[in-house]
N, C-alpha and C positions, 0 to 999 in steps of 0.2 A: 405123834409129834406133828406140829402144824406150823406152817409159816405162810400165815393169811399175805397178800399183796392185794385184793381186793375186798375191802373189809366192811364196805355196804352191801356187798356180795355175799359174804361170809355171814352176813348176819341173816342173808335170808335163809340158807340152807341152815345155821345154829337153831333157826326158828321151828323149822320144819321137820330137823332133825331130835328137836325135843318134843315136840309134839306127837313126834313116833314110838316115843319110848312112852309116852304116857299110860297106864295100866301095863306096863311091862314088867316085870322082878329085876331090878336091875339097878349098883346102886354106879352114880358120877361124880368123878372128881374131876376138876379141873384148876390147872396153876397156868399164869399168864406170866409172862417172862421171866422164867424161874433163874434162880443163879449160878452159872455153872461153877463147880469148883477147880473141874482139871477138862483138857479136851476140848474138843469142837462140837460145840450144841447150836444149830444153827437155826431150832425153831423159835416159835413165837408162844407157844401155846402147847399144855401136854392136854391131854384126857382121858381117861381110864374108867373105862365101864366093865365093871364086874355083874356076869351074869352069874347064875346059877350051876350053867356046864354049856360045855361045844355045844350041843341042841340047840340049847336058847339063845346062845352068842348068834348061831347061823339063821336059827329061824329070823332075826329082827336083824340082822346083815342080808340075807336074800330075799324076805319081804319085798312086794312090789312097791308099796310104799317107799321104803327106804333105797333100792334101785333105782328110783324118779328122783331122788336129791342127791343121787351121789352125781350128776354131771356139773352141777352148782357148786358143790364139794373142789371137783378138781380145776374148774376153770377160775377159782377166786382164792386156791392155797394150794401150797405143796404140801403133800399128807405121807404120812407113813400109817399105815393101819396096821396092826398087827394084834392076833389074836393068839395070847399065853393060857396057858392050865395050869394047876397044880394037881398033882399024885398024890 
């Protein structure tokens, strides 16, 4: 979940951040002010990257590369990251 407040900001790390994933197995979706139907949704923005398995979710989360975009990440949106599997 994402709720950008700096969003010429947010577009650099989106930049940088796709650019990481390029030659990676991995597929992306993203929905921008999606509609809530019940509850309190208070982002701006979902994204959902499906890798392969935990390995590859981690390898391309603790990557150096992608370490150097996450401080651009948290000073331009509030983020939830979160990392799910299935069994």
């Amino acid at each position: 979940m994402v709720s950008k407040h700096d969003l010429e900001r947010y577009q650099d790390y989106a930049m940088a951040g796709f650019r990481l994933i390029d030659g990676v197995a991995v597929e992306v979706g993203m929905a921008e002010h999606p509609e809530v139907l019940e509850g309190e949704f208070p982002a701006t923005s979902i994204i959902i990257m499906k890798f392969a398995d935990n390995d590859a979710a981690r390898k391309w989360y603790d990557s150096e590369g992608y370490q150097e975009v996450i401080p651009i990440r948290q000073a331009s949106a509030e983020t939830h990251f979160v990392i799910t599997f299935q069994s």
